[in-house]
C-alpha positions in Angstrom: 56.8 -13.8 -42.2 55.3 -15.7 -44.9 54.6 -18.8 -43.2 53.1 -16.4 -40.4 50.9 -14.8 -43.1 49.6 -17.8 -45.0 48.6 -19.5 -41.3 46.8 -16.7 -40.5 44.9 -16.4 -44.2 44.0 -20.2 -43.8 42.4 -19.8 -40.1 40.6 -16.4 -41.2 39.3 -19.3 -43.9 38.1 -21.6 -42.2 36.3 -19.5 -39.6 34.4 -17.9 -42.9 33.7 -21.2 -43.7 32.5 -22.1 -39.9 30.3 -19.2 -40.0 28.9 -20.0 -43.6 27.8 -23.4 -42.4 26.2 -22.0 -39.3 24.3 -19.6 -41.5 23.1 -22.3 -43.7 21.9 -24.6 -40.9 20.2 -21.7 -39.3 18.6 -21.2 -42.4 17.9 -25.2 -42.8 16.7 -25.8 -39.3 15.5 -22.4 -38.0 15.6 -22.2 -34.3 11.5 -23.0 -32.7 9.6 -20.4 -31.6 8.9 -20.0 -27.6 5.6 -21.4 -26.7 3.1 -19.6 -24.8 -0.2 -20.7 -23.2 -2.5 -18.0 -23.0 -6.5 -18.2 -21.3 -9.4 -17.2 -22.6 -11.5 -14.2 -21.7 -10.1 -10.1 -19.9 -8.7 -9.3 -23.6 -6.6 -12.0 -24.0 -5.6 -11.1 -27.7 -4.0 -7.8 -26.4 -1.4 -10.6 -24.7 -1.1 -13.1 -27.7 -0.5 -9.6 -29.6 2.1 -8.5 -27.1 4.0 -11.6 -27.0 3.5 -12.2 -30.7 5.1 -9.2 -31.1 8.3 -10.4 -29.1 8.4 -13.8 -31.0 6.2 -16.1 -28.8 4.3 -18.6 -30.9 0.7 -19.6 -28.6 -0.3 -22.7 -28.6 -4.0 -23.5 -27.3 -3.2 -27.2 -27.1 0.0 -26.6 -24.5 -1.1 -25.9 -21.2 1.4 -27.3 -19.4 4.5 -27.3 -22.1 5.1 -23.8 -22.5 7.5 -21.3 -22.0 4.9 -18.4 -20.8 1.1 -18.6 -19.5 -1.2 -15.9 -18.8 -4.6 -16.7 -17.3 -7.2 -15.3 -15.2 -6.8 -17.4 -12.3 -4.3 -19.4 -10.5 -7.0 -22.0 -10.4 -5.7 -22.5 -14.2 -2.2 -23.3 -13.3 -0.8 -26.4 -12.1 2.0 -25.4 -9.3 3.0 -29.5 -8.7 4.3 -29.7 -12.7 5.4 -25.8 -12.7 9.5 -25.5 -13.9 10.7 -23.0 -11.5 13.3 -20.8 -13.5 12.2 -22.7 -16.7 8.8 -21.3 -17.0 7.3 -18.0 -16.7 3.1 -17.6 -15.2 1.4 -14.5 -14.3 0.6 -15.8 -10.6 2.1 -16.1 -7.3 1.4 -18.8 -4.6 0.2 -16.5 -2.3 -1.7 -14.0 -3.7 -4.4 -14.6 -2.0 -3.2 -12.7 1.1 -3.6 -9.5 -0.1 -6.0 -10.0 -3.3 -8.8 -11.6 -1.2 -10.4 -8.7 0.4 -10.6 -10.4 4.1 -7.2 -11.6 3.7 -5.5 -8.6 2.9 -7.2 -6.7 6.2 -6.0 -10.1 8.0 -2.3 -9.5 6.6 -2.2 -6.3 7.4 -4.0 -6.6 11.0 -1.8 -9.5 12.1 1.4 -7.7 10.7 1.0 -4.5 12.8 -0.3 -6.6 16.0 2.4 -9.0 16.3 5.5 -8.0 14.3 5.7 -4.0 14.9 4.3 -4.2 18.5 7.5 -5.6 19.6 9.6 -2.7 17.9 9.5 0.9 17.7 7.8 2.0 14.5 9.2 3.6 12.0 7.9 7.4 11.2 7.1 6.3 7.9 5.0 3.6 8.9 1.2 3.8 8.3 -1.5 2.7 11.1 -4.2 0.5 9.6 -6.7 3.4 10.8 -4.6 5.7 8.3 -5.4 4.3 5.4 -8.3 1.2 6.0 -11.4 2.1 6.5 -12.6 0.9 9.7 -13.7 -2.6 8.6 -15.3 -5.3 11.0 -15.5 -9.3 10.1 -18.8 -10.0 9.3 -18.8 -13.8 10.0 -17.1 -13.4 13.5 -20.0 -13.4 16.0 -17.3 -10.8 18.2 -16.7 -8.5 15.2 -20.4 -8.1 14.4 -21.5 -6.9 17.9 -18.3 -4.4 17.9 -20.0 -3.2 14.6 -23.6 -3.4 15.4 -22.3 -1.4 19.3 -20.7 1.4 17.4 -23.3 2.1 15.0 -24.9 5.3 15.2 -27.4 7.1 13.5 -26.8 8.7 10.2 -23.7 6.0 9.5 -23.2 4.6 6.7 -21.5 0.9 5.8 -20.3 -1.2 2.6 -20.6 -4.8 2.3 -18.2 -6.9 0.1 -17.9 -10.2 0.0 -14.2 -11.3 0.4 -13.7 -13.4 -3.1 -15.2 -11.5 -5.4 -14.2 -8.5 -7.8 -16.0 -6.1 -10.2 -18.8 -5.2 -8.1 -20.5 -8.5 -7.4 -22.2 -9.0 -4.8 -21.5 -5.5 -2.8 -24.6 -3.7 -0.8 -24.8 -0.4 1.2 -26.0 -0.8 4.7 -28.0 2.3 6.4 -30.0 0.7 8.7 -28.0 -1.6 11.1 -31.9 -3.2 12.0 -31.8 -5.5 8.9 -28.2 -6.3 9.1 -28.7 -7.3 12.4 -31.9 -10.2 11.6 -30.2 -11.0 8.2 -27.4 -12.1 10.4 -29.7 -13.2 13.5 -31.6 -15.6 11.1 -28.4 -17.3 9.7 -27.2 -17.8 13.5 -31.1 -19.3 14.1 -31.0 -21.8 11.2 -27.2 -22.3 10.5 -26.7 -25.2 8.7 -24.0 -27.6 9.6 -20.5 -26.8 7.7 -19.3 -28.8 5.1 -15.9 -28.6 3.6 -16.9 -29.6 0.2 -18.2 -26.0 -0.5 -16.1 -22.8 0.2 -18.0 -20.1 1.7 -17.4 -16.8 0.7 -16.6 -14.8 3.9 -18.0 -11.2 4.1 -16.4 -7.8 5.5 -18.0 -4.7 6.4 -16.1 -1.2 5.9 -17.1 2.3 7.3 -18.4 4.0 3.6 -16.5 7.1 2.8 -19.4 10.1 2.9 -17.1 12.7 2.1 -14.7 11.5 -1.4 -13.2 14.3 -3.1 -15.4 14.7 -6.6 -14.7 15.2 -10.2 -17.6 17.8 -11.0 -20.1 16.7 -8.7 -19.3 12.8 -9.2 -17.3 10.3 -7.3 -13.9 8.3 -8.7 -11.5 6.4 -7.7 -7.6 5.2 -8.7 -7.1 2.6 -10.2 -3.1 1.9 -10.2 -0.9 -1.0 -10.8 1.7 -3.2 -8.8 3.7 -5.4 -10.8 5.7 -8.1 -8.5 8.0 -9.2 -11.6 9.9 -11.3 -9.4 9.6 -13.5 -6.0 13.0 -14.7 -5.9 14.4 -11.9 -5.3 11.0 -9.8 -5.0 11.1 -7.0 -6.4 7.6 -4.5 -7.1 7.0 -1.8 -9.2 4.4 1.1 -9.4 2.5 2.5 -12.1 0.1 5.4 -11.6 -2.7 4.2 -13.9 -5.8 5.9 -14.9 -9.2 7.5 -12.7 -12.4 5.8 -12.7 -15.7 8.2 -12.5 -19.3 7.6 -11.7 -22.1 8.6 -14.6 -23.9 10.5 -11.6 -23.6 12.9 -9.3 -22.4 11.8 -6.3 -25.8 11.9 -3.2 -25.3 9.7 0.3 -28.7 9.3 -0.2 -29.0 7.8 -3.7 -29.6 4.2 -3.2 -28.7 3.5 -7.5 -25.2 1.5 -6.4 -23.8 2.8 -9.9 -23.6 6.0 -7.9 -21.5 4.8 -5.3 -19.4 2.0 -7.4 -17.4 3.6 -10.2 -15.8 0.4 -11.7 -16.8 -0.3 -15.7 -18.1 -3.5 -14.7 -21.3 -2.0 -12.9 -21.0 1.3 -14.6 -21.9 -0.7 -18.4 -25.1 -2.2 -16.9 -26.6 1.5 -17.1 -28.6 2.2 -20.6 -27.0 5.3 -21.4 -23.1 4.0 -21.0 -22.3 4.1 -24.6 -23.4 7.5 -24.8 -21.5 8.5 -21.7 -18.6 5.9 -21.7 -15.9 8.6 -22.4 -16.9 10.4 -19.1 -16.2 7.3 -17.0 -12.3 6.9 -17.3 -9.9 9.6 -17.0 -5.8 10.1 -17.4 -3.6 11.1 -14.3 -2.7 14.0 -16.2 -6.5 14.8 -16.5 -7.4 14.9 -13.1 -3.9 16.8 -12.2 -5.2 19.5 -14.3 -8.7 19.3 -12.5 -7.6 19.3 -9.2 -4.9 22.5 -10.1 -8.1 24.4 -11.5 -10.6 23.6 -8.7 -9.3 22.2 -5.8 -6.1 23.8 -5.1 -7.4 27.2 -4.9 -9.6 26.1 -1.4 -6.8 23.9 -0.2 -3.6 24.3 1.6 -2.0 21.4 -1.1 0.8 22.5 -3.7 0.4 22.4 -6.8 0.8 19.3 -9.0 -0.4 17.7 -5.8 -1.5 14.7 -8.2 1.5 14.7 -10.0 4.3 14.6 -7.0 2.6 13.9 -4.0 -0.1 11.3 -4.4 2.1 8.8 -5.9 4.5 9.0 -2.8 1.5 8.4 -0.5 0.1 5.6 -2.5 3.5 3.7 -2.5 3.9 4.1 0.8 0.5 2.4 1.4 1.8 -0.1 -0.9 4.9 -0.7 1.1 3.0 -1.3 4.0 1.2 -4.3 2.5 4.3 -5.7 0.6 5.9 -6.0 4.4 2.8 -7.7 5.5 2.7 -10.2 2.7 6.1 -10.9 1.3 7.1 -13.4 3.8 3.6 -15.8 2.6 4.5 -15.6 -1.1 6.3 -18.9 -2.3 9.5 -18.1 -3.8 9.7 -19.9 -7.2 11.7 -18.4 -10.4 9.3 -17.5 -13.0 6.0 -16.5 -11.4 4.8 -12.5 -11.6 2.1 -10.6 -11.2 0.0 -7.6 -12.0 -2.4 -6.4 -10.1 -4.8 -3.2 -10.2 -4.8 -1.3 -6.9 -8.0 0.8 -6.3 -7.5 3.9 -3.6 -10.3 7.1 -2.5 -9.2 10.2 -2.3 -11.7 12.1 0.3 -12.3 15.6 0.7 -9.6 16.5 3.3 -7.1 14.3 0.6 -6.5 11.7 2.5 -5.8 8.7 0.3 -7.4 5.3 1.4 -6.8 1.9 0.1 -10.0 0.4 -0.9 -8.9 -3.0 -2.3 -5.9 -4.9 -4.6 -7.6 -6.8 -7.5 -6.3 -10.3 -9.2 -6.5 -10.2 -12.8 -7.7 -6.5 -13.6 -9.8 -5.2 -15.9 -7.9 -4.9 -19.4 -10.3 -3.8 -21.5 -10.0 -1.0 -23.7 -13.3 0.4 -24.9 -12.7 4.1 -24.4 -10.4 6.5 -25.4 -8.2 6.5 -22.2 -8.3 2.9 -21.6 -7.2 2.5 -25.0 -4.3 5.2 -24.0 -3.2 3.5 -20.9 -3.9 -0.3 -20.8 -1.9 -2.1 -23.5 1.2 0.0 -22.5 0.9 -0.8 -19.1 0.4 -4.5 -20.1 3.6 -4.6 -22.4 5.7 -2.9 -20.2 4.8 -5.2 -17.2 5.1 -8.7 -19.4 8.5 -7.1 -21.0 10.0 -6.4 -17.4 8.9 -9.5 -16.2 10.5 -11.8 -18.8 13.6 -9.6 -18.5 14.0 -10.4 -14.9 13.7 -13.5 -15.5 16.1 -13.8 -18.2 19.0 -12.1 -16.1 17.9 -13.9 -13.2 18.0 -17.1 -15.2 21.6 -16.5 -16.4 22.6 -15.2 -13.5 23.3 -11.7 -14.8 22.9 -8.6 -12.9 19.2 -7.5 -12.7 18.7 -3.8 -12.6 19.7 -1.6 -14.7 16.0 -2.4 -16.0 15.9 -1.7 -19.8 12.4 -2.0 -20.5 11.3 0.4 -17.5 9.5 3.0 -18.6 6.4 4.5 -17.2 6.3 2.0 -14.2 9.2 2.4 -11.4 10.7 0.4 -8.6 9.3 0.9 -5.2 11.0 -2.2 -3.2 14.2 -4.3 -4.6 15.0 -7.1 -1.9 18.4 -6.9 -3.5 18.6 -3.6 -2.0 16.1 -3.7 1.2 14.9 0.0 -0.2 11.7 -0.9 1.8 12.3 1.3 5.4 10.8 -1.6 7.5 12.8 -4.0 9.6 13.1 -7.5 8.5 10.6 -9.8 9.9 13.7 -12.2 9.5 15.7 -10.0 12.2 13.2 -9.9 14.4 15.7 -11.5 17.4 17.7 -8.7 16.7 14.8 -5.9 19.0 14.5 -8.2 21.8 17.6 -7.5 23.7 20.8 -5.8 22.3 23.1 -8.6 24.1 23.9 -12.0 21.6 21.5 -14.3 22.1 21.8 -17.6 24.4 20.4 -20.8 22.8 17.6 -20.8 24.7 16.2 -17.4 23.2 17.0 -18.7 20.0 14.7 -22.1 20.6 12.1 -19.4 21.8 12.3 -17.2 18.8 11.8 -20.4 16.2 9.1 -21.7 18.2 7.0 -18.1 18.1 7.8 -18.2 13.9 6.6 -21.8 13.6 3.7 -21.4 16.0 2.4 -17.9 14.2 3.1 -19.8 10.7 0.6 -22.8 11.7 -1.9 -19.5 13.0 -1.8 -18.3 9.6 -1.4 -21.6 7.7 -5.1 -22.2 9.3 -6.1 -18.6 9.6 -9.4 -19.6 8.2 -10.9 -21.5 11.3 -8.6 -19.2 13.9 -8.9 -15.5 14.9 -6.5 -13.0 15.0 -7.0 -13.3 18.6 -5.3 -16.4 18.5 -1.8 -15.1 16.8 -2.3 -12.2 19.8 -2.5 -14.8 22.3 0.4 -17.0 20.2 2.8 -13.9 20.1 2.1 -12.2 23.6 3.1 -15.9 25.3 6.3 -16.2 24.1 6.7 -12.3 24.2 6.5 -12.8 27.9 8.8 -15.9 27.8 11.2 -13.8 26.3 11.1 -10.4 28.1 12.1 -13.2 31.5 14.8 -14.8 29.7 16.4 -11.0 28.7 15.5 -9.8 32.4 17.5 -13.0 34.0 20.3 -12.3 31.3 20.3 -8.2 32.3 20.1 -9.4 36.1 23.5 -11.7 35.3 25.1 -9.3 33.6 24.8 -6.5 35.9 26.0 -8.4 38.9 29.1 -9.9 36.7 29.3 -6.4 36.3 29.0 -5.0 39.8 32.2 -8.0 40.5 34.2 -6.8 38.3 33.9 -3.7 39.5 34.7 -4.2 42.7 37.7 -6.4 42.0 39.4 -3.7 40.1 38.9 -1.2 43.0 40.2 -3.3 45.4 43.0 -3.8 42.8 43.6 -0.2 42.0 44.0 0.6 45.8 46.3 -2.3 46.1 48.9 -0.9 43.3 48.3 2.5 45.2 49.5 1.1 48.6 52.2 -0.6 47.0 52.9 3.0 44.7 52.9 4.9 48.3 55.4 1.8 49.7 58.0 2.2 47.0 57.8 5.5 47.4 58.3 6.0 51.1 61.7 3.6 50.4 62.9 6.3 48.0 
């Protein structure tokens, strides 16, 4: 017993005297800071104050060596030198499909057209009619005489060019006349196209005459997605804040700070700093409003705000996350937030209006200042810890930092109600596949990947005409296999009736004998 006693005095010892040294050379030779790498410009000190906050040192001279990066654009960000599950950047290879205003429409087109026409579609699935505004291609020759046919007096359009945000660059059309030579003069003295300059592309959208108003002047949403992962992808919501014009809302007013209610545009007026309260609301604030004065001429419940909008704009959202997820590069380490701008109109339907790259995060009123940073922190501190749990191979949700956004897809989970693109094979026929379908099927993904690989130079009439060719293939190959089967079928059939009367001859034989 007191050998047993003395042992075990001399190990508790020496583990003191373990953890005394440890303490010392911590103390000696302090563990380094994590580096981050954080761009100019959009606020950038409410980031190096966030991750400050969390322990990151930045480090203007490390653009490459770092452990985190935030800039504005992925132009800043070199992918070929980027450590996948090593390093953390707020982009994604691929956000261009949904953040570039022609793109996203493109996404979303070619994902109803060729994916969902071969299946039947979910109830909860939204036509592009239901929530786009009807929008037309302004530098296809095809889509501009659709436009310039359907036209009719009294409508009203908005121009946007595809690559830009903020504002820039957006005009209201009324009269179809001078889009029509604006458009017939380029076509007269087009220049020859060189590669060494990227033209901005231009779309044209049906304008929204009747929004629902915030006394007398128009708004729109401005919400968040956070993709905090790609590998597995996994997307949150947050509701976000309102956006009001400084004037009353008038068709006819041709002052574009009527119609444009972003604080871009909205600060080139004189009288902004007087008014600049009055141009950003809280959700809460426009729940009240619409409780007070719109409920009482509507059939909606009460709270609609509060419990139904936020259903209506994720399901939107899950529309374009089916469209897209299959383009975004999967690589450990690479998030995103992005600000998501929806209309409400008077009969509350909710349209999607656009999904913005590196939004707005300045604070310079009251319920910026209220909302912003928070959803900032919250989005970098759920990003990093998916990536730390992904990292160390660790369970990923529960979520701990989660706290006023909320998970609308987990690809660990498929919560999304869509089929697969990936299971595609699976609609065609409910027999297993022969090998030739299965050649078919991978030609049709690797032929509609080179459409959209060069979607640029090629129409979406040439995925139509892509898909429907080995759609036809197909529907042979399963009407040959249906023909087979039925006749195999059809034999066996008649083989076991000719069997079954055989046994009964033989049954009435035996019996006769007896």
């Amino acid at each position: 017993m007191l050998e047993e006693n003395s042992s075990n005095l001399i190990s508790n010892e020496i583990k003191a005297r373990k953890n005394s040294n440890k303490k010392s050379r911590s103390s000696l030779y302090p563990e380094p800071k994590p580096v981050c790498y954080i761009g100019s410009g959009n606020n950038s000190h409410l980031i190096e104050n966030i991750l400050k906050s969390i322990g990151y040192e930045n480090n203007e001279n490390k653009i490459d060596d770092f452990k985190f990066k935030w800039v504005q654009s992925s132009s800043n960000v070199n992918w070929n030198i980027f450590k996948d599950g090593e390093q953390m950047i707020n982009h994604i290879q691929g956000e261009d499909y949904f953040t570039n205003k022609l793109q996203l429409y493109q996404s979303l087109q070619t994902y109803e057209t060729n994916y969902l026409s071969l299946t039947k579609r979910p109830q909860s699935y939204l036509t592009l009619n239901q929530f786009i505004p009807q929008t037309f291609k302004l530098d296809e020759i095809h889509d501009r005489h659709l436009l310039f046919n359907l036209h009719k007096p009294g409508d009203i359009w908005i121009c946007k060019p595809s690559g830009l945000n903020q504002g820039k660059g957006i005009y209201i059309v009324k009269d179809i006349n001078q889009l029509k030579e604006k458009f017939n003069q380029e076509d007269l003295f087009e220049k020859p196209k060189t590669f060494s300059i990227k033209q901005i592309k231009t779309i044209v959208q049906r304008y929204i005459m009747n929004p629902l108003l915030v006394h007398g002047k128009k708004f729109d949403i401005r919400c968040y997605m956070l993709i905090s992962s790609v590998k597995p992808l996994i997307v949150l919501y947050h509701h976000g804040y309102i956006r009001l014009s400084m004037f009353d809302f008038d068709n006819d007013d041709e002052n574009l700070l009527t119609h444009l209610t972003n604080q871009f545009v909205q600060k080139k007026d004189p009288k902004y700093n007087d008014m600049k309260e009055e141009t950003a609301w809280t959700m809460e604030q426009l729940n009240d409003y619409v409780n007070e004065y719109i409920l009482p001429r509507t059939n909606i419940q009460i709270d609609w705000i509060k419990n139904i909008l936020p259903k209506l704009i994720c399901r939107i959202m899950l529309n374009v996350i089916e469209s897209i997820r299959m383009r975004l590069k999967e690589r450990i380490g690479c998030f995103g937030l992005y600000g998501c701008d929806f209309m409400i109109d008077e009969n509350m339907k909710v349209w999607l209006i656009e999904i913005n790259v590196n939004p707005s995060l300045s604070t310079n009123t009251n319920t910026l200042l209220q909302v912003i940073p928070a959803v900032v922190q919250e989005a970098i501190l759920i990003s990093i810890e998916c990536f730390e749990k992904i990292h160390h191979n660790h369970e990923i949700f529960p979520l701990k930092s989660l706290n006023g956004f909320f998970c609308i897809y987990n690809d660990l989970e498929r919560k999304s109600s869509f089929p697969s693109i990936k299971q595609k094979s699976h609609h065609y026929t409910n027999f297993d596949q022969t090998q030739e379908e299965k050649i078919l099927i991978n030609e049709k993904k690797v032929s509609i990947l080179k459409c959209d690989n060069f979607q640029r130079s090629r129409t979406n009439n040439d995925l139509l005409k892509t898909s429907k060719y080995f759609n036809e293939k197909l529907i042979h190959l399963n009407l040959k296999k249906l023909n087979h089967q039925t006749k195999r079928r059809s034999k066996s059939v008649g083989v076991t009736t000719k069997s079954s009367s055989k046994t009964k001859s033989i049954q009435i034989k035996t019996n006769e004998f007896n």
